[in-house]
N, C-alpha and C positions, 0 to 999 in steps of 0.2 A: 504494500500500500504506500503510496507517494505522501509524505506529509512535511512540514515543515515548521520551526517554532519562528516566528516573529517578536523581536521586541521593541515594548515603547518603552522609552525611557520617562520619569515623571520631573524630574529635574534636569538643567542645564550641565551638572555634574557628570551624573549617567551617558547624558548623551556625549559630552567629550570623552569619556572612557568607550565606549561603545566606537565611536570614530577611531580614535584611535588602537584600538585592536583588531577593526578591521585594515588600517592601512600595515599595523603589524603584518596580516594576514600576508599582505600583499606585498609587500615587499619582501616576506619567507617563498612567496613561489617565485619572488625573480630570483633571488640570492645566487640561484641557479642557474643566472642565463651564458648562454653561448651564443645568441645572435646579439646585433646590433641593438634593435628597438628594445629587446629583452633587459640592456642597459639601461636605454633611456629611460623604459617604463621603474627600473629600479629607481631613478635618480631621481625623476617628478615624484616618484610618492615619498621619497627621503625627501625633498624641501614640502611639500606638503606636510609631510612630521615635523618639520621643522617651523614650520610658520605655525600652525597648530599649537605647539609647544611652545612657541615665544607668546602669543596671544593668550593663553590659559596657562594659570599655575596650578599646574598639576601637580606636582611635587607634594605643596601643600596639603590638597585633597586628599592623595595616596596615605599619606603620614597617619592623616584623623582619621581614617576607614581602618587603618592597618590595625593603628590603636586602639580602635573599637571593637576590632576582633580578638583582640590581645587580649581585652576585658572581657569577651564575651568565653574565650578559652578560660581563663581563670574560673569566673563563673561555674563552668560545666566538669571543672576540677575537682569543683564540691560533692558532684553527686555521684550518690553508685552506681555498679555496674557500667562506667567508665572505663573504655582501655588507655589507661595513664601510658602508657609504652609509645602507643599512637599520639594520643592525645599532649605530650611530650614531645616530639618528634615536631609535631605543627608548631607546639609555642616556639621550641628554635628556631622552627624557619621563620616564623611570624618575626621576634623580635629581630636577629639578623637583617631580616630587610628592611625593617624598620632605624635598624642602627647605619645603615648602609646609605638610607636615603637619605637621612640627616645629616650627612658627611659628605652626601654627594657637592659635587658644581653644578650649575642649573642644566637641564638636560640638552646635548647636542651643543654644550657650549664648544666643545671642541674644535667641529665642525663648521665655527664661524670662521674659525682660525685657518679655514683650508683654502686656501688662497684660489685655488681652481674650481672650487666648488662656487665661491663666490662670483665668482669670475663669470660662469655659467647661469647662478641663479634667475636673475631678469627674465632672460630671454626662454625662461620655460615656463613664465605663464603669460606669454603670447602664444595664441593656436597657429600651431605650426611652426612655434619657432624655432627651432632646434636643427635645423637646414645646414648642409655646409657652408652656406655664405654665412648665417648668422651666426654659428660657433666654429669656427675652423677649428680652435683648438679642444673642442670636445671631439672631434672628427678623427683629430690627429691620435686622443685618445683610447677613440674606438678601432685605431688600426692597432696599437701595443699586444703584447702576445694575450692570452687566456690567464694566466698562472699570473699575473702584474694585476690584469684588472679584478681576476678572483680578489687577490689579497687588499686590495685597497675596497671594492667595496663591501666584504667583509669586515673591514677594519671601519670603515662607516659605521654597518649597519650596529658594530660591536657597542660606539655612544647612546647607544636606547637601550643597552641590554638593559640595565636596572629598570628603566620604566617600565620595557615590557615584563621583567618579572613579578613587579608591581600590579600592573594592570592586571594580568592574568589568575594574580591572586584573591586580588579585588575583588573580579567581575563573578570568580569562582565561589569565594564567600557572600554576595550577593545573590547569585542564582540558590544556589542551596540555601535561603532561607524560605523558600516557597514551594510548596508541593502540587504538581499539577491536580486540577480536579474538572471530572465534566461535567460542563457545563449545554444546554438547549437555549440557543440566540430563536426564540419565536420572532418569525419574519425578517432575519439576519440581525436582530438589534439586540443589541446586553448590554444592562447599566449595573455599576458597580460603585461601590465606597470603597476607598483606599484608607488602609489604618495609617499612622502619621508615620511609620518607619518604613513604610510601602516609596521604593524608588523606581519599579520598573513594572512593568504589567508584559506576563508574556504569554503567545497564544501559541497553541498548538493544535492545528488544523491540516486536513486534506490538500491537495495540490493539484487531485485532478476528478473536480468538481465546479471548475469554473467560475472561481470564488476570492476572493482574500479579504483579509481583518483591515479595519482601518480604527485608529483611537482619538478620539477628541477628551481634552478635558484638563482637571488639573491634578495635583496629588489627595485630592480629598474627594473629587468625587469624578466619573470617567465613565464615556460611553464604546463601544464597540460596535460597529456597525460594518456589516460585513457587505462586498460588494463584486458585480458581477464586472471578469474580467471579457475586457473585449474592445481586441487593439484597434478596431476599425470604428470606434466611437473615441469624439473627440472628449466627454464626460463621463463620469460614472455613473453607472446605476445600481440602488442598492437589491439586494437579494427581497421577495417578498416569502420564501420560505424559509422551514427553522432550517440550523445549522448546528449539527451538532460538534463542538471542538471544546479543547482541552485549557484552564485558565491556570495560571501560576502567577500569585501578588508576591513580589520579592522586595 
């Protein structure tokens, strides 16, 4: 069965984490490239992490979530039938990265410093800019051997490592405080109340029923109203039967 989880995020927080782990994503499937564009696509989503990151402190964020878990493991220290062995294991990696970030330099500072990187920046968010007139010496670089360019943008990609570890910890301890539950949207629509520590609402539904979730609302109170997909309509239209999919408030 085709299905897929959708998330909205209920805060501006969320959704820069959320952004940012999908350009994670993306820049782990070039890490790998061997053509040309395969490069390029690496490098627009590194300054996109990069303007990203300058624009939002994230650092910040990460720290107060990290710490929140740090509290919430103590907490669950108290009670029985806890595996302390496990439950041990997570507090170290919790505060480690937690000691890690606070020691960090603000993320991707490095990479300001890269003289070629900067050099390049500009002219990749004009569409189409990256021509050999307009970067001859990004050109020059895409001719350098495999085993040169592996290692450098490796070494790039290395100034996010802490974030991404961050993130992934984050989004991981957020998702696991919510358990999916089914739910019936009568005539594609579902409203809902958010408890006050609810930061993300996520759906889990079908993919080949001609359908998808859409969210409107704030973190207190939130509708879902599900909608008929269909690329040769310039508007949506919503579903007028039930839907039945899967709710997780996290």
């Amino acid at each position: 069965m085709n299905q897929a989880v959708y998330e909205f995020p209920l805060n501006e927080k969320v959704r820069t984490y959320l952004r940012l782990e999908q350009l994670f994503k993306q820049l782990g499937q070039s890490i790998n490239a061997s053509e040309d564009w395969q490069y390029v696509r690496f490098i627009e989503s590194l300054f996109t992490l990069l303007d990203l990151s300058e624009r939002v402190d994230v650092r910040t964020d990460l720290i107060k979530d990290i710490e929140l878990h740090e509290r919430n493991l103590n907490y669950w220290a108290q009670h029985p039938n806890i595996d302390l062995d496990a439950l041990k294991q997570a507090q170290q990696k919790v505060i480690a990265l937690r000691d890690e970030l606070k020691n960090a330099r603000k993320f991707g500072s490095a990479l300001r410093d890269e003289k070629f990187l900067m050099s390049i920046r500009q002219r990749f968010s004009i569409p189409g800019g990256t021509c050999s007139f307009d970067l001859p010496n990004l050109h020059y670089w895409l001719r350098q051997d495999e085993a040169f360019k592996q290692r450098t943008i490796n070494a790039w990609f290395k100034e996010f490592a802490l974030m991404q570890n961050a993130i992934d910890m984050t989004l991981t301890f957020l998702r696991e405080r919510g358990r999916f539950e089914a739910i019936d949207a009568q005539k594609g629509f579902y409203q809902g109340v958010a408890d006050d520590k609810n930061e993300v609402i996520r759906v889990y539904c079908r993919t080949d029923q001609g359908y998808f979730p859409t969210l409107s609302g704030n973190k207190y109170r939130y509708a879902i109203r599900f909608m008929m997909f269909n690329p040769e309509e310039a508007g949506q239209v919503a579903m007028e039967t039930m839907v039945q999919f899967k709710l997780a408030c996290c």
